[in-house]
N, C-alpha and C positions, 0 to 999 in steps of 0.2 A: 253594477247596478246601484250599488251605495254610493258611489263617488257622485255617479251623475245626480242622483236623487238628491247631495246633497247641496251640490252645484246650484241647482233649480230651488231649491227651498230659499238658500243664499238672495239669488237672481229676484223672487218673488218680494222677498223681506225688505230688499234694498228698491227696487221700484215702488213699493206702498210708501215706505219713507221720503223716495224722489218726489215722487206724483203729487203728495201732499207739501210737501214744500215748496215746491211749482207751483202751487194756489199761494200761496205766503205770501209769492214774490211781489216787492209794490205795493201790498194790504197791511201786513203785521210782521213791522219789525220782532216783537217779542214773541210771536208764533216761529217765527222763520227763525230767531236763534236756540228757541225748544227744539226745534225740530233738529237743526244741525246737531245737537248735544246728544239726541238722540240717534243718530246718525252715525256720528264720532264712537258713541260706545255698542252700537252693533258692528260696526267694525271692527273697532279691538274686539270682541268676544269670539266674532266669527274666525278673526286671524286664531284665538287661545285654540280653538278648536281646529284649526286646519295644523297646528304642530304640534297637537293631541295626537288628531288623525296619522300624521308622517309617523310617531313614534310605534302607534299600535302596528302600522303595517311594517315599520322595520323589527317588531317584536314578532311579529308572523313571517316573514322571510327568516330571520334566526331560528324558528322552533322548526320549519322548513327544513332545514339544511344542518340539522343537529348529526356530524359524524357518529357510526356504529361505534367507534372505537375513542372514544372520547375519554381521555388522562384525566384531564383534570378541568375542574366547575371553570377555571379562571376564563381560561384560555375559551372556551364557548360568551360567557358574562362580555367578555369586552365586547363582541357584536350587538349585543343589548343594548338601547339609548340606557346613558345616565341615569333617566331619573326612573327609571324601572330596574334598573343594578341592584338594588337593596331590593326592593319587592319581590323580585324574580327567585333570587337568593335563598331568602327566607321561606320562599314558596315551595321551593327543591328540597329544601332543607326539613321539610315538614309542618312548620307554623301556617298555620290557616290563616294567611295574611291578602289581605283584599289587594289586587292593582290600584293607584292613586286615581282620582276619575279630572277632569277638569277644576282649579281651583276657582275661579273668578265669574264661570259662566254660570253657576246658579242664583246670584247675585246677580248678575247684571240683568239676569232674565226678568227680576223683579223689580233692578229699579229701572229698566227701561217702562214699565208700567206709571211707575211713580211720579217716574221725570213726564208722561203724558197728562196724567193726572194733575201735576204742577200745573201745565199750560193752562188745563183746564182753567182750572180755580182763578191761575191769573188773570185768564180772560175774560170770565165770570165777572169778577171784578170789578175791572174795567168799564164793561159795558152795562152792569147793576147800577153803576154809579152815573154814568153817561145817562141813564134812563131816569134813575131819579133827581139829578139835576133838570132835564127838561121838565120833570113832572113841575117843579118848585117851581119854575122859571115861566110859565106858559100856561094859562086857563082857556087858549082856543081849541077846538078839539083836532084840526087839520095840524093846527101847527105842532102840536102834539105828535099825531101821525109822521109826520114829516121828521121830527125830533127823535123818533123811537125806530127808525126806518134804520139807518146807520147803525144803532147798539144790536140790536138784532143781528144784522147782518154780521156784526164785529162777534157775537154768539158764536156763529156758526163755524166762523172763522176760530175761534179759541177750543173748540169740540175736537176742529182737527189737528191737533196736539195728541189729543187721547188715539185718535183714528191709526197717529202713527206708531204711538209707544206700546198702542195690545200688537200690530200687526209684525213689529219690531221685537217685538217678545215673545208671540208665538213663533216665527221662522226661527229665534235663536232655540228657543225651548226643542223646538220640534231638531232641528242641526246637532244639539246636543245630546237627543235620545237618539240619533242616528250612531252617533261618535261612540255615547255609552255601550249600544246594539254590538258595536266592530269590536272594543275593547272583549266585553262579554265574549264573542266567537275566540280571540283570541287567549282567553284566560282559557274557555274550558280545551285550544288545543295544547296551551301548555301543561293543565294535568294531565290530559290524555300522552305527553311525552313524560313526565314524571310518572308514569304508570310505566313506561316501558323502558325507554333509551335513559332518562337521568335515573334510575331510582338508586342503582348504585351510590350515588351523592345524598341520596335523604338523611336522615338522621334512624329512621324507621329502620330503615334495612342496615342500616350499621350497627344499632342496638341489636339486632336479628342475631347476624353474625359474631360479635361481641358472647351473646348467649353460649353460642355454638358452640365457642372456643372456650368459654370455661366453663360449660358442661363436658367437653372432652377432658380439660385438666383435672377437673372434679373425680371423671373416674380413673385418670391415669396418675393419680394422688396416695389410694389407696398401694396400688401395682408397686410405688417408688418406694412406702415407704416398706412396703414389704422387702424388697430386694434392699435394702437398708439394713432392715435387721437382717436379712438370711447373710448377706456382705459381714454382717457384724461376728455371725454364730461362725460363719466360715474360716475369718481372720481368727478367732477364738480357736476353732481346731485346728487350725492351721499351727498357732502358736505351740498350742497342747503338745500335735504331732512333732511340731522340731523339737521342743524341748526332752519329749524323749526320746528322739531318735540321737539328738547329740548326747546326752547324757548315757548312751545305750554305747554309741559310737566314744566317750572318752570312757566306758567302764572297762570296752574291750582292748581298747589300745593299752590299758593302764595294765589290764592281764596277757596281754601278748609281750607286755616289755619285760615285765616279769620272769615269763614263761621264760625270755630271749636271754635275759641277764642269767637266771642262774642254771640254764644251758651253757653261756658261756663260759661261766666261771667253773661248774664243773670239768669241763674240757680243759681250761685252763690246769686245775690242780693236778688232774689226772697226766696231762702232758709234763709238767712240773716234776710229780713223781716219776715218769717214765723216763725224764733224761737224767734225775739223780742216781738210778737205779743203775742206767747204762754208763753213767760218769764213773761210777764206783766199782763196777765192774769191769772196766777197761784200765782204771788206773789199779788194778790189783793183777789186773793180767800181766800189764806192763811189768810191775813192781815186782812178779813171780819171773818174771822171763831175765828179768837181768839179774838177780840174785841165783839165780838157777848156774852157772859158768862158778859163778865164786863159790860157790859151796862144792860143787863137786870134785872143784881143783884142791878146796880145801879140807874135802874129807880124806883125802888120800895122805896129805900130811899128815896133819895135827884131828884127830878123831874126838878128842876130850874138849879142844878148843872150839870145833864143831859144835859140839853139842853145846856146849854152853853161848854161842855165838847163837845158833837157833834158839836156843830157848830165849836170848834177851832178842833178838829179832821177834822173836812171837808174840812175847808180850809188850814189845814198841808197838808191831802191827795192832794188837788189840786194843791197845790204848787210843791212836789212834783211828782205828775204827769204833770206839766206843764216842770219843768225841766230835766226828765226824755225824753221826747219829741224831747225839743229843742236838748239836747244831742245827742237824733238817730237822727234827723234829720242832724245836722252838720257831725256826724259824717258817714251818706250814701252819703250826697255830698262830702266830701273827698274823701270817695271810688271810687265815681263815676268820681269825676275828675280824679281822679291817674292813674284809668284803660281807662280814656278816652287818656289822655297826653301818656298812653305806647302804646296804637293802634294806634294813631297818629305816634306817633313815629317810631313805627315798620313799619308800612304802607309805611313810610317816607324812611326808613332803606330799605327793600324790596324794594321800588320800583328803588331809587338809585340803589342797587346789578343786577336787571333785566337790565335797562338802560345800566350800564355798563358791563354786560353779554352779549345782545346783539351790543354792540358798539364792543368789543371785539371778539366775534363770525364774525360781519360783518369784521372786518378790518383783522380777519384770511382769511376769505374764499376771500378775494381779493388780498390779498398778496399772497396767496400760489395760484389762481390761474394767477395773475400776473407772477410769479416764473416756472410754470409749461410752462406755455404759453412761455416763453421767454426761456425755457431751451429747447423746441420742436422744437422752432425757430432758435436758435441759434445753434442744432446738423443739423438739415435739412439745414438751410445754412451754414453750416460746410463742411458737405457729399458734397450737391453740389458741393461748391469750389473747396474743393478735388480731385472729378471726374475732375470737367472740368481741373484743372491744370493737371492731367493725362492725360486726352485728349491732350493735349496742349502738353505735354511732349513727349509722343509718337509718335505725330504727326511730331515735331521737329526730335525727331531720325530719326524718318522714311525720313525726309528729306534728316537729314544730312547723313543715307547710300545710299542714291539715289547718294545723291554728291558725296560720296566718290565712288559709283559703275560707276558715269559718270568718273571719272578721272581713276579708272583702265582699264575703255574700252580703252580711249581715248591712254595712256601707252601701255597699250596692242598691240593697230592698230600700233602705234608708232613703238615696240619694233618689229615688224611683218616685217613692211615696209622693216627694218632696215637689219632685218637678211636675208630677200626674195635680197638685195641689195647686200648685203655683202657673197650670195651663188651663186649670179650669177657672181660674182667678179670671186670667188674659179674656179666657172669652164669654166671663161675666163682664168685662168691664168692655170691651169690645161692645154687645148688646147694648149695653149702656148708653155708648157713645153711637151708637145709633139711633137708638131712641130717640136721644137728644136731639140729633141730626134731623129725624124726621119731625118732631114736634117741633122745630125751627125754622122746617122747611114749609112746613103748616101754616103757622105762624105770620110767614112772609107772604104765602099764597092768599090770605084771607084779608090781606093788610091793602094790597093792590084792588082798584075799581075795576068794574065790568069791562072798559076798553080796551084792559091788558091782560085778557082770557088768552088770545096765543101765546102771551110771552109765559102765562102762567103755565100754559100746557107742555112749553118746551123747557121752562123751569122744572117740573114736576118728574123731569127725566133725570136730575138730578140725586134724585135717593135713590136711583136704582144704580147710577156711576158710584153711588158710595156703597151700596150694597156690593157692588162688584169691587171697590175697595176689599170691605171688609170682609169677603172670600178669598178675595188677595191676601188681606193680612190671616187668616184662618189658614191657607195653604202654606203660607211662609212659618207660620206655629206647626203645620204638621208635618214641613220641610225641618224645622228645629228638633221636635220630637225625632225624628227618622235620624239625625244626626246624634242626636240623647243617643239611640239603639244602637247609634254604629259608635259612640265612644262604649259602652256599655260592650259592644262584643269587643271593643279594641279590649277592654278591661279582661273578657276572660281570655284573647289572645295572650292576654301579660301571665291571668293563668298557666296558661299553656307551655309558655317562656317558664314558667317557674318550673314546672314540671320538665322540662328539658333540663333544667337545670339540674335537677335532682337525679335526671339520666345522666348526666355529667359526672355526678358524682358518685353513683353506681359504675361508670365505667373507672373515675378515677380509683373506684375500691376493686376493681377488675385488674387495671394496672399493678395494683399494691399485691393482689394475691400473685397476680403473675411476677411480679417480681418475689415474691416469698418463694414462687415454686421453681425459680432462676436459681434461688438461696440453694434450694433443699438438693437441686440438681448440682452445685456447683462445692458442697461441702460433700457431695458423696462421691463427686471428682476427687476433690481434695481426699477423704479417706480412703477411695479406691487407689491415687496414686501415693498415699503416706503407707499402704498397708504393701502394694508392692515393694517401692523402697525399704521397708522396713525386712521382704522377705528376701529381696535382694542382698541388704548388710549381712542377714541370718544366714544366706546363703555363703557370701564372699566368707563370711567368719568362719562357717564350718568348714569350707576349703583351708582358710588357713589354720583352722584348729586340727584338719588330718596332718597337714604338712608341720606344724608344731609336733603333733605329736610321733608322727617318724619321726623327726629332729629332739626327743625330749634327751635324750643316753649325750645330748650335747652340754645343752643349758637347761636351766629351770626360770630365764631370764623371759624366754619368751613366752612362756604361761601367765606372767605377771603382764606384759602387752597385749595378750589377748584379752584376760579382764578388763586392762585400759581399751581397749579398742569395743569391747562389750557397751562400759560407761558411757563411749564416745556415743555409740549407738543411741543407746538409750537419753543421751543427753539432748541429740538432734531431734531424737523423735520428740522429746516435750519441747522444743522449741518448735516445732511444727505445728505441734497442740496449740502451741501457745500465741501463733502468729496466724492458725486457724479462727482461735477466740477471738483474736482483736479485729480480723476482718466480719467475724458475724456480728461485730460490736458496732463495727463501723455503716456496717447492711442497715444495722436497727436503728441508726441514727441518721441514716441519710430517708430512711421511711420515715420518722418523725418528723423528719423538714417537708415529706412532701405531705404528710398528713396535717402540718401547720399551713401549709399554703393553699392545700385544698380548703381549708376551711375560710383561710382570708380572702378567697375568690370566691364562695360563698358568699361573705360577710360582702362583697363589693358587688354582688348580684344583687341583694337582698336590696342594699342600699339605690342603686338603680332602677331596682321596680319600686320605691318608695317614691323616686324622684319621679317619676310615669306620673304615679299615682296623683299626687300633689299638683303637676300641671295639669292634670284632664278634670282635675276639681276643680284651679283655677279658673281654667276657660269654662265649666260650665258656671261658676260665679258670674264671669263677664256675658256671660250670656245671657244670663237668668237677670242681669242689673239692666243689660239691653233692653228687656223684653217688658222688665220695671219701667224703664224710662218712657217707654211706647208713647202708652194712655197722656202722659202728660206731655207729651210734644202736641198729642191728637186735640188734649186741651188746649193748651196753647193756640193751635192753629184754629181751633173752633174760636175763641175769643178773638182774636186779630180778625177775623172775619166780622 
């Protein structure tokens, strides 16, 4: 129904323009080239409007055909004509940003008025002057008549200049509130799809979401750091528990070796004894059994020599059995000292290696938890500071757009004041120049004799074309005004923008905590895998500290590698510390770059609504100097007349 309707408004505009320049034709050159001029430019406006109209309806078959499942803004945007690509955008995105309307067609709608108006006046002219030449020229009254016949007529003929440029400007005016009408249905289907199918893409429901997720971090913050310290208290007992179980587990091996060695050595001495005993018993048996044949054979000889032969045999036998004696003797106390001095010794040896086992043990498990404690302490007062300096941070911008949104109110009322001042100037002087108008038109009326009452009477139509002027130019000052309004909401759209902006940098301090709680999640990786490793070494070590100590009756070699393998331990673990600190170091400075950069995107936003600012004051200077200039063109044109 719009199209045809506006077909037919088209059809009507262009035949009142035809129709009157069909009288032209033959009569008035300078009529008939007004009227083409006027002609030429309802054409272009009507064409502005018909690739208005193409773009609204391909903006309506796109919000049409919006997929349920739609990824991503872009890939919908490119269906969109071009010059609604950014409007549409902005529109999804949440700024309350107007569609663009026709650029040229509000303009043309008034000078096609203008340009009829021209004609007028030219032909006015004209024939003013055609008439007062006859007056001068001629004192009969017919030929007078005769003389005034043709400027009249040439009147009538300059009128229809006007007839074509109001009819040429209402059809566009009226074609242009059809266009504006279609845009309108089109705008409100596009929020009605930004309510439903785009909102995912707004910036509203992303801030939503955004919430969501770190009001869940918020409370699973608390949760972390609790399993943080219970992790801490855990690895703590954990320490506590091995270190007495190993120092439980070397007390006892040290009193089983003990127990072992001087079992051994008992049984040793004891066996010692038993084969001396049996040595000296056999070598006496023997030493009786062969002496036993020569004595007997010899007591039956020599009986005197017998006996005296026994008695030095008896006391050879005793002599050496008495140094046979003294021999074991000395030599089981030797024995007995040597393995006394090496139990001592060892004893001495062992107990040292425990002492400093456990002095060792003790001064680990207080260092490292001195180390843990202070590395717990020192991220938890880290995070704090952080937040609160964000706090602090945020708190300050939000200041400083408070500030900066008091000074553009404050500009705003200013620039308000200024122009409600300077419009009511416009149509004080307007009245003015009408006045004038009419006491000139007066003036001329009272100047002409009785014979030229018609021509006075069709003259007298005159202040009413300038009264319809000067509603013309009255509507064009509240077409100006209404444009004032729409730079003025463009101004708090820039509001609006700032405060996105400020969402912006809410999310980028969203980003920064969810990267702190990245941090806090990724050093209790780090400590949950340093404290296994670390119970794995305690592990592997006590293994080889049992298998040491079965093997101690070997060496005392390898008691001194297990402390080195202790050190070792303990050396990797502070380098773990130590290459844990450098990366939390490295976290907290790659957050200060991006907390420098959010600020100088900031600072480049700031500076862009500045630049906004400065052109939308420019143009309303050249506006307002336009509007200055008016009155004295009107003068102007009033003298040349």
């Amino acid at each position: 129904m719009t199209r045809y309707l506006f077909v037919i408004t088209f059809l009507l505009g262009a035949a009142g323009v035809a129709w009157v320049g069909a009288g032209f034709v033959g009569n008035s050159l300078l009529a008939l080239a007004m009227t083409a001029i006027i002609g030429a430019i309802y054409g272009y406006g009507a064409f502005e409007l018909r690739q208005f109209r193409q773009a609204t309806s391909r903006l309506a078959s796109a919000l049409t055909a919006v997929p349920d499942d739609l990824s991503t803004l872009g890939d919908w945007l490119g269906k969109v004509p071009a010059s609604l690509q950014n409007a549409v955008r902005l529109r999804i995105e949440g700024e309350r940003v107007g569609l663009p309307g026709p650029v040229l067609t509000p303009y043309l709608v008034g000078l096609l008025v203008m340009l009829g108006m021209l004609g007028t006046f030219l032909g006015m002219v004209v024939t003013l002057n055609g008439a007062v030449f006859a007056l001068e020229k001629t004192t009969d009254l017919d030929a007078i008549r005769s003389a005034l016949a043709m400027p009249i007529k040439g009147l009538g003929l300059a009128f229809g200049t006007s007839v074509a440029g109001v009819a040429a400007s209402a059809m566009l005016g009226l074609m242009s509130a059809l266009c504006r009408r279609e845009r309108l249905a089109a705008a409100q289907l596009l929020d009605s799809r930004i309510a439903t199918g785009l909102r995912r893409f707004s910036l509203t429901h992303q801030r939503q979401e955004t919430l969501k997720a770190l009001e869940s971090q918020a409370q699973i913050m608390p949760a972390v750091l609790d399993r943080l310290q219970a992790m801490m208290v855990q690895m703590e007992a954990m320490n506590r528990q091995l270190g007495q179980e190993l120092g439980a587990r070397l007390i006892g091996n040290q009193d089983g070796f003990h127990t072992e060695v001087r079992r051994v050595y008992t049984d040793l001495a004891t066996a010692v004894d038993h084969s001396l005993r049996e040595s000296l018993r056999h070598s006496a048996q023997l030493t009786a059994d062969s002496i036993k044949p020569v004595v007997e054979a010899a007591m039956c000889a020599i009986t005197g020599e017998a006996t005296q032969t026994h008695a030095r045999l008896a006391d050879a036998v005793q002599l050496q059995l008495d140094g046979v004696a003294t021999h074991f003797g000395a030599t089981a106390a030797t024995v007995a000292a040597t393995w006394t001095a090496a139990l001592a010794s060892h004893e001495q040896t062992s107990d040292r290696l425990v002492s400093g086992l456990d002095a060792s043990l003790a001064k680990f498990n207080q260092t490292f938890a001195q180390r843990a404690d202070a590395l717990v302490t020192g991220a938890e007062a880290s995070m704090r500071s952080r937040i609160a300096a964000e706090a602090q941070w945020i708190e300050q911008h939000g200041q400083r757009m408070d500030d900066l949104a008091g000074l553009l109110r404050s500009e705003l009322g200013a620039l308000r004041e200024q122009e409600a001042v300077r419009g009511n100037a416009a149509v004080e002087r307007l009245g003015q120049l009408q006045t004038a108008l009419a006491n000139h038109l007066t003036t001329l009326g009272t100047a002409l004799e009785a014979p030229l009452t018609r021509l006075i009477e069709m003259a007298s139509e005159v202040p009413r074309a300038a009264a319809e002027v000067i509603g013309q130019l009255r509507q064009e000052i509240s077409s100006s005004v209404a444009r004032d309004n729409e730079l003025l909401d463009e101004r708090t759209r820039i509001l609006e923008t700032l405060n996105g902006l400020l969402d912006a940098i809410n999310h980028a301090s969203v980003e920064q905590r969810r990267v702190i709680d990245s941090l806090v999640a990724s050093s209790a990786v780090a400590l949950t895998s340093a404290g296994s490793a670390f119970a794995d070494n305690i592990a592997a070590e006590g293994i080889r500290l049992a298998d040491i100590a079965a093997h101690v009756t070997s060496s005392a070699v390898d008691v001194s590698s297990l402390s080195e393998a202790f050190g070792f331990a303990v050396h990797s673990f502070n380098e773990a510390n130590d290459k844990l600190i450098a990366n939390l170091q490295r976290i907290e400075g790659a957050m200060d770059k991006s907390m420098a950069r959010s600020d100088e995107q900031l600072a480049y936003y700031v500076a862009q609504a500045r630049e906004i600012i400065e052109l939308s004051m420019s143009s309303h200077k050249e506006i307002f100097e336009e509007l200055r200039q008016l009155p004295g063109q009107s003068a102007l044109a009033e003298g040349s007349r």
